[in-house]
matplotlib code that plots the C-alpha trace (Angstrom):
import matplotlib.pyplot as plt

x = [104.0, 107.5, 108.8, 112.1, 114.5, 117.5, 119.5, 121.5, 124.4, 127.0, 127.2, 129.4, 128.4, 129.4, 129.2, 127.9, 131.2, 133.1, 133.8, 137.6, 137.6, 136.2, 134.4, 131.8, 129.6, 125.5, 122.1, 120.8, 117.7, 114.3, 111.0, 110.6, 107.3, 107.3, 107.0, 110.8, 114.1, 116.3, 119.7, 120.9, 124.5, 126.5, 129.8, 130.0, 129.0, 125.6, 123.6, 121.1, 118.6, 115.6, 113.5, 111.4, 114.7, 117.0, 119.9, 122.0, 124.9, 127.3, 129.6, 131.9, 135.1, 137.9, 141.0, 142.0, 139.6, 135.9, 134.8, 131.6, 130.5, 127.6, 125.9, 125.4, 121.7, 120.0, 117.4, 114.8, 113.1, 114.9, 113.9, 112.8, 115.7, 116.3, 114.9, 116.1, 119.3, 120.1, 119.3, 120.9, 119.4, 119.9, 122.0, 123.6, 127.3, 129.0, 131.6, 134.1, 135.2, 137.9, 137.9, 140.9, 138.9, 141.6, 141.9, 145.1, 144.4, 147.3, 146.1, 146.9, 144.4, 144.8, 142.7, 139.8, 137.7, 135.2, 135.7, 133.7, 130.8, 127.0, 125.8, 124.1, 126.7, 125.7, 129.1, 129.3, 130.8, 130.2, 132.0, 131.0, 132.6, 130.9, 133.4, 132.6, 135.9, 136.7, 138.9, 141.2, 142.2, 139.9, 138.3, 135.4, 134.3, 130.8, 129.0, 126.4, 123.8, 123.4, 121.3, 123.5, 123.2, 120.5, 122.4, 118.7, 119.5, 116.5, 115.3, 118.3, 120.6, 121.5, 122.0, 123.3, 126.3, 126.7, 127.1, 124.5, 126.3, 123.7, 125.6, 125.4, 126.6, 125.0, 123.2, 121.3, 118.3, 116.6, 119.1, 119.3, 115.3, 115.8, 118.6, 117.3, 117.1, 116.6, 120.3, 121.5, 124.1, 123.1, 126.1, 125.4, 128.6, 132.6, 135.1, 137.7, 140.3, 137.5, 136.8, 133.0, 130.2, 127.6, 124.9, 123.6, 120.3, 120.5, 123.6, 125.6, 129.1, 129.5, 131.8, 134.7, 134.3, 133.5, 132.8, 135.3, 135.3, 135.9, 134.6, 135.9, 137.9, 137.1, 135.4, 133.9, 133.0, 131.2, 129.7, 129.2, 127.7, 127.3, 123.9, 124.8, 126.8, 126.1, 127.3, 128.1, 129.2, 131.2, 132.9, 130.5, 130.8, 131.3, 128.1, 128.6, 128.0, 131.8, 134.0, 136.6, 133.9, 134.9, 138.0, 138.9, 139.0, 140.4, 138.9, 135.5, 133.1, 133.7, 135.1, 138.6, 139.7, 137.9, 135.1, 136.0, 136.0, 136.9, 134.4, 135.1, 139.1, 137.8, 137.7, 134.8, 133.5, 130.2, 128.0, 126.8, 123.9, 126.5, 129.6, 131.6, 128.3, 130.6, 134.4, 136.5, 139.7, 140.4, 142.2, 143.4, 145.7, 144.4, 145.7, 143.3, 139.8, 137.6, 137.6, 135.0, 134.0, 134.7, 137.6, 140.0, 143.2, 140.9, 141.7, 142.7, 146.4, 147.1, 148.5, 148.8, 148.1, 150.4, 152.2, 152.6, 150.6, 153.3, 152.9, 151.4, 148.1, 147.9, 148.0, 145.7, 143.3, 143.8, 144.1, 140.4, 140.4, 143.1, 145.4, 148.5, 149.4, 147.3, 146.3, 145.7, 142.3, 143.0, 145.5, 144.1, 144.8, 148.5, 150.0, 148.0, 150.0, 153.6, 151.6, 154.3, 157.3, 156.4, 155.5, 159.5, 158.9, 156.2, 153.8, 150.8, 150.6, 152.5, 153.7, 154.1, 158.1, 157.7, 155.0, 157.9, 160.4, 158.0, 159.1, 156.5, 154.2, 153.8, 150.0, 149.3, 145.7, 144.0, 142.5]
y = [115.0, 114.9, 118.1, 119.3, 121.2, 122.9, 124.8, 127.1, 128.4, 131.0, 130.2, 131.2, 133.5, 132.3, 131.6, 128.5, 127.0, 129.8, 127.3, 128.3, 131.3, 131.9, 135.1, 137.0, 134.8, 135.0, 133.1, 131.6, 129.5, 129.4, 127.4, 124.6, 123.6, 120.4, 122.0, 121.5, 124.6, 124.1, 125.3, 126.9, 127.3, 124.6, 126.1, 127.4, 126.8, 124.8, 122.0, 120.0, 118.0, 116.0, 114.3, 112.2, 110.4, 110.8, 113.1, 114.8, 116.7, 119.7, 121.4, 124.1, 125.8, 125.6, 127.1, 125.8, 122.9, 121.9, 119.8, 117.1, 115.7, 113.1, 110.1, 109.7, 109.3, 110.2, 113.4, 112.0, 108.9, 105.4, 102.4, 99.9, 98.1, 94.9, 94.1, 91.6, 91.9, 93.7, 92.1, 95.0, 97.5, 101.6, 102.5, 105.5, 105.6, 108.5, 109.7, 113.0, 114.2, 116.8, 118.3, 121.2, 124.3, 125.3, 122.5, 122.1, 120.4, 118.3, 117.2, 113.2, 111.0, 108.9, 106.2, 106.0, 103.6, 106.5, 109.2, 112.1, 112.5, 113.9, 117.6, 115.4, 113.1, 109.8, 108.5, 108.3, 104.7, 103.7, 100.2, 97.3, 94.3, 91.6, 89.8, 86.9, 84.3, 82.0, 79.3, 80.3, 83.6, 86.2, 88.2, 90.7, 93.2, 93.7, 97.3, 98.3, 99.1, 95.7, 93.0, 89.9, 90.2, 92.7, 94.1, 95.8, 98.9, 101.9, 104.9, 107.0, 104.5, 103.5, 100.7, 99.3, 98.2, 94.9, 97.8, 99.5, 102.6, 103.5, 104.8, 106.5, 104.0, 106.8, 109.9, 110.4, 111.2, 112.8, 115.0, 116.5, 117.2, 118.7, 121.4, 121.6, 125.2, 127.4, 126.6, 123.9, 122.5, 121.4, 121.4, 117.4, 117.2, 117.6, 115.4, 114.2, 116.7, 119.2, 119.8, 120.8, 118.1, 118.8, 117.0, 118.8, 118.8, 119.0, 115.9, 119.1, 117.3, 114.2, 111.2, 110.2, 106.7, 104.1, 100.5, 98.2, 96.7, 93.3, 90.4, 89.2, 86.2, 83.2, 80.3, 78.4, 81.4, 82.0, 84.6, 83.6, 85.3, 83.6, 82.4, 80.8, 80.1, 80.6, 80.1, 82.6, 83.3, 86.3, 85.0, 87.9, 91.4, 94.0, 96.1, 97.5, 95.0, 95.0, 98.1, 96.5, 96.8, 100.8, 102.4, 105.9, 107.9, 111.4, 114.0, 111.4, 113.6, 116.5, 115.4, 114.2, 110.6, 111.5, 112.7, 116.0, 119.7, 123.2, 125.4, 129.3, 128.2, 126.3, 122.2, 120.2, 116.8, 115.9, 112.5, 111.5, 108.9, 107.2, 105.5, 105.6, 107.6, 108.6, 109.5, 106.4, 108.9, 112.1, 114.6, 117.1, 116.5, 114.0, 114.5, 112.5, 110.8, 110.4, 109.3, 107.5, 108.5, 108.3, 106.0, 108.8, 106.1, 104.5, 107.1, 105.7, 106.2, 109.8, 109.4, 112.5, 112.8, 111.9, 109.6, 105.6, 103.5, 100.8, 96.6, 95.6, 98.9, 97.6, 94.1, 95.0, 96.4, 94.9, 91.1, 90.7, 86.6, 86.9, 84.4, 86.5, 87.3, 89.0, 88.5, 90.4, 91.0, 91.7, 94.7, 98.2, 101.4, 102.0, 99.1, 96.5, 98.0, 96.9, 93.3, 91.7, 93.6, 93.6, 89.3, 88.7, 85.0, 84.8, 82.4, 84.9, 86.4, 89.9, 88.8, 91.3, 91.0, 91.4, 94.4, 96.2, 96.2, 97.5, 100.7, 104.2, 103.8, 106.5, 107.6, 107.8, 108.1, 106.6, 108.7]
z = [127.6, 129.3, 130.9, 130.7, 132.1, 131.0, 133.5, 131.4, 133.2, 131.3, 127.6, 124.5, 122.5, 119.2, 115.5, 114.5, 113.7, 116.0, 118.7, 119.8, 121.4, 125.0, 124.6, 126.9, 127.7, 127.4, 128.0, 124.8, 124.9, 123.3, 123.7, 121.6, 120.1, 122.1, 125.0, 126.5, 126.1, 123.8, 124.2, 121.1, 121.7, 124.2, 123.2, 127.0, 130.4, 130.4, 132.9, 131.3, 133.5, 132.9, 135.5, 132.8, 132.0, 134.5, 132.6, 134.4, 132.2, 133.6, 131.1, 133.0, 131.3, 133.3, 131.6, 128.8, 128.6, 128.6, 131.2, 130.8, 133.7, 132.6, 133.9, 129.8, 130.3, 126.9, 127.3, 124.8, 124.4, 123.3, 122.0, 124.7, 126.2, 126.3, 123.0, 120.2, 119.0, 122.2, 125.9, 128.2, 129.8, 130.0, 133.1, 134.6, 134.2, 135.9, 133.3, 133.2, 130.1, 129.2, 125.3, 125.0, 124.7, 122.0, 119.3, 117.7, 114.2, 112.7, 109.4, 110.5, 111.5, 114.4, 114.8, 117.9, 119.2, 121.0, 118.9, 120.8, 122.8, 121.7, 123.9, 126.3, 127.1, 125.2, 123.5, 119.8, 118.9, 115.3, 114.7, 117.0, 118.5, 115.9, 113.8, 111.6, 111.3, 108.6, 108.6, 106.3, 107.8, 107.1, 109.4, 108.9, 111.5, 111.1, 110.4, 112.6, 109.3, 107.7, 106.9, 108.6, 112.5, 114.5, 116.9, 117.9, 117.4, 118.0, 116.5, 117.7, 115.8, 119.4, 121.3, 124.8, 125.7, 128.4, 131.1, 130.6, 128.1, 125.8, 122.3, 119.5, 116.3, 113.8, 113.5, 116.6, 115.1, 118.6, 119.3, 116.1, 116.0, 119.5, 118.8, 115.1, 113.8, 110.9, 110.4, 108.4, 110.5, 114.0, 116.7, 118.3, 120.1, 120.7, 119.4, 121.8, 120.5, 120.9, 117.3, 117.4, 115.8, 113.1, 111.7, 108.3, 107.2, 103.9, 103.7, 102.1, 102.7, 101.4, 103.0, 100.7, 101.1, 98.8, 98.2, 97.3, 93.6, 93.3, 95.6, 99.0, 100.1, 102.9, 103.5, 106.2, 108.2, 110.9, 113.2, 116.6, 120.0, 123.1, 122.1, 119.0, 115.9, 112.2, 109.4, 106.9, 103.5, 102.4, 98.6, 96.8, 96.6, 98.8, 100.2, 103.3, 105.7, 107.0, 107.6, 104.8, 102.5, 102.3, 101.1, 101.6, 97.9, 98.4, 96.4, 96.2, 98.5, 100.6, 103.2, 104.6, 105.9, 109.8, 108.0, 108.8, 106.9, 107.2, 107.0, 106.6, 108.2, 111.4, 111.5, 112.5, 112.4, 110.2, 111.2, 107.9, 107.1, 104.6, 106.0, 108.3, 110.0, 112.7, 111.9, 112.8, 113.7, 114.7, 113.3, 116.1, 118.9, 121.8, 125.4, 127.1, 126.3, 129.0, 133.0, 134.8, 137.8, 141.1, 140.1, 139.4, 139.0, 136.3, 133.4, 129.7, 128.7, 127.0, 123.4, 121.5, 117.5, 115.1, 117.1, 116.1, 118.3, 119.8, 118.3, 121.3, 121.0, 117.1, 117.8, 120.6, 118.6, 114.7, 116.2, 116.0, 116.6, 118.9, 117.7, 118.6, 114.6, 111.7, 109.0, 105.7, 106.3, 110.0, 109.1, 108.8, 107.0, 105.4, 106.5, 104.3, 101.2, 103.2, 104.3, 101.9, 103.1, 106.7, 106.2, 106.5, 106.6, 104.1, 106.4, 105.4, 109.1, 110.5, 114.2, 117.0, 116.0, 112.7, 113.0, 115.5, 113.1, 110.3, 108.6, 109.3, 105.7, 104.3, 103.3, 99.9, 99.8, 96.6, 94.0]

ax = plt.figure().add_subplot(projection="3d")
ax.plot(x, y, z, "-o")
ax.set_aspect("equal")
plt.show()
C-alpha cells in the first residue's frame, strides 16, 4: 500500500462553494480509509507531497492571488505509460500558476485551450490535437471519447502529452475518489480565472450541449499521425466523435456555454461525464494562465475576458490544416453564422484579410 503525505500548511476555512473571501485560516484534514490524508478544503494555503509518485504541489496566497507551484505529477496511480494509442512517458514539469484569489465573472466566454488546473497540479485539457482532413475542405477535430482513433487514454481519463505532461481530457476519476465526501460536489480544481472546480456525484447539473441533427459533409478524408494514414468517412450523422458534432442549446441542461453555474450567487465550473467533459472557455476575467519554470521570460501572453482575440490568434488557433484560410468547417462559435458575409469574395474560405475586417457577431445562442 502506498503511503502518503499531505503537508497541510494554513487553509481556508470555507463553505463548499465559498471560495472568494480570504478568511481566518484553519487545519482541515481527515484519514482516509485507504490509509493516505485527505485534505478537505484546498481553498487556502496547502503542500501536497507523495514519495510513491513523486508529487510535489505548493499552494501559498500571496495578495490577491493563489499561487500553484507543481511539477504536475499525479498523486494516485495512472495507467502505465507508454501504452497503445499513447508512446510517451510521465515526466516532471516544473510549472507556476497564478488564479486571482478574487474572481471577477463577466458573463462572456472566452475561449481556452487549458482551461484550469486539478488540486494536485495535473492540467485539465479536454480537446486534442487529432484532426481528420478531407479533400474538399472539411476539417474535423477529433474528441477524446470516441470510437475512431485510441489516443490510449487510462483510468483517470488521462493521457501524456510528447513532453511528458500527463492531462486531464475528462473527469479525473482518482482525484474525485480521493477528496470524495459525504458532500455531493467534490472541489477537483481552479479555473484559470480562479472560479473554483466541482465534480458532482450525483451528475445533478446537466451540460447544455447537444448533438447536431442532420449529417456531415466531406469526402476523401483522412486522419493521419506520424505512423500512419487512414482513411476515413464522415458523410453520416453526427455522434460525438468530433467537437462539431455538439452545438450549444441554452436553456437545454443546467448549465451555461463554459459549462459553468451559480450556485447560492457564486460561479463555478462543473466537469461533466457528457460533453464538453471539461469547459472549453472561461467565463471570468483572465490575467495570466500559467509560467513554467525556471524560464521566467517564457510566460504566455495576458489577454483579459471579453476581449476579441486578434486574426492572426483565430487563425492561429481555427486554421487546423494550416493552409493559411478557413474553411466553414474550420470556423468556430459566432462567426460561422457571418461565414457568408465575412466570405467577401465568395471562394468558400475566410482569409486573415477578410477575418480582420469582419464585423464583432453578436451571440445569439440557439434555443
Amino acid at each position: 500500500m502506498n503511503t502518503k503525505y499531505l503537508i497541510v500548511g494554513t487553509v481556508l476555512l470555507t463553505s463548499l462553494i465559498g471560495c472568494n473571501s480570504h478568511k481566518e485560516t484553519k487545519t482541515h484534514h481527515h484519514s482516509h480509509a485507504s490509509g493516505h490524508l485527505e485534505v478537505k478544503d484546498y481553498f487556502g494555503t496547502y503542500e501536497l507531497k507523495d514519495k510513491s509518485f513523486g508529487t510535489e504541489t505548493k499552494v501559498t496566497i500571496k495578495g490577491d492571488k493563489r499561487i500553484m507551484e507543481t511539477n504536475s505529477l499525479p498523486d494516485h496511480k495512472t495507467g502505465e505509460f507508454p501504452r497503445k494509442g499513447n508512446p510517451n512517458t510521465i515526466s516532471a514539469q516544473n510549472r507556476t500558476y497564478e488564479f486571482p484569489l478574487h474572481p471577477k465573472w463577466t458573463g462572456k466566454p472566452t475561449w481556452v485551450r487549458e482551461p484550469g488546473v486539478a488540486i494536485n497540479g495535473v492540467k485539465f485539457e479536454p480537446g486534442t490535437a487529432e484532426v481528420v482532413v478531407c479533400e474538399t475542405g472539411e476539417n474535423y477535430r477529433v474528441e477524446a471519447f470516441q470510437d475512431l482513433i485510441n489516443l490510449g487514454l487510462d483510468f483517470n481519463n488521462a493521457h501524456v502529452q510528447p513532453t511528458g505532461a500527463y492531462h486531464y481530457h475528462g473527469t479525473p476519476t482518482s482525484v474525485v475518489k480521493n477528496s470524495d465526501s459525504s458532500k455531493d460536489l467534490i472541489h477537483i480544481g481552479f479555473a484559470h480565472d480562479g472560479f473554483p472546480i466541482y465534480y458532482s456525484k450525483s451528475g445533478a447539473y446537466k451540460s447544455s450541449y447537444q448533438l447536431v441533427d442532420g449529417d456531415r459533409n466531406g469526402e476523401d478524408c483522412t486522419y493521419t499521425n506520424p505512423k500512419k494514414t487512414i482513411e476515413v468517412s464522415v458523410e453520416d450523422g453526427h455522434d460525438g466523435t468530433y467537437t462539431s458534432d455538439f452545438e450549444y442549446v441554452e436553456g437545454a441542461g443546467d448549465l451555461d456555454e463554459c459549462n459553468g453555474v451559480k450556485i447560492e450567487g457564486k460561479y463555478s465550473y462543473l466537469v461533466t461525464d457528457e460533453f464538453p467533459y471539461v469547459s472549453r472557455c472561461l467565463m471570468g476575467e483572465v490575467i495570466q494562465k500559467e509560467r513554467r519554470r525556471p524560464q521566467g521570460n517564457n510566460q504566455q501572453g495576458r489577454q483579459r475576458q471579453g476581449e476579441r482575440p486578434s486574426a492572426s490568434q483565430l487563425m492561429e488557433y481555427m486554421d487546423t490544416n494550416k493552409d493559411g484560410k478557413l474553411s466553414k468547417e474550420e470556423i468556430k462559435g459566432p462567426l460561422q453564422q457571418n461565414f457568408s458575409n465575412m466570405d467577401t469574395n465568395s471562394d468558400g474560405f475566410i482569409s486573415k484579410e477578410e477575418l480582420e475586417q469582419a464585423p464583432r457577431p453578436n451571440r445569439q445562442p440557439r434555443r
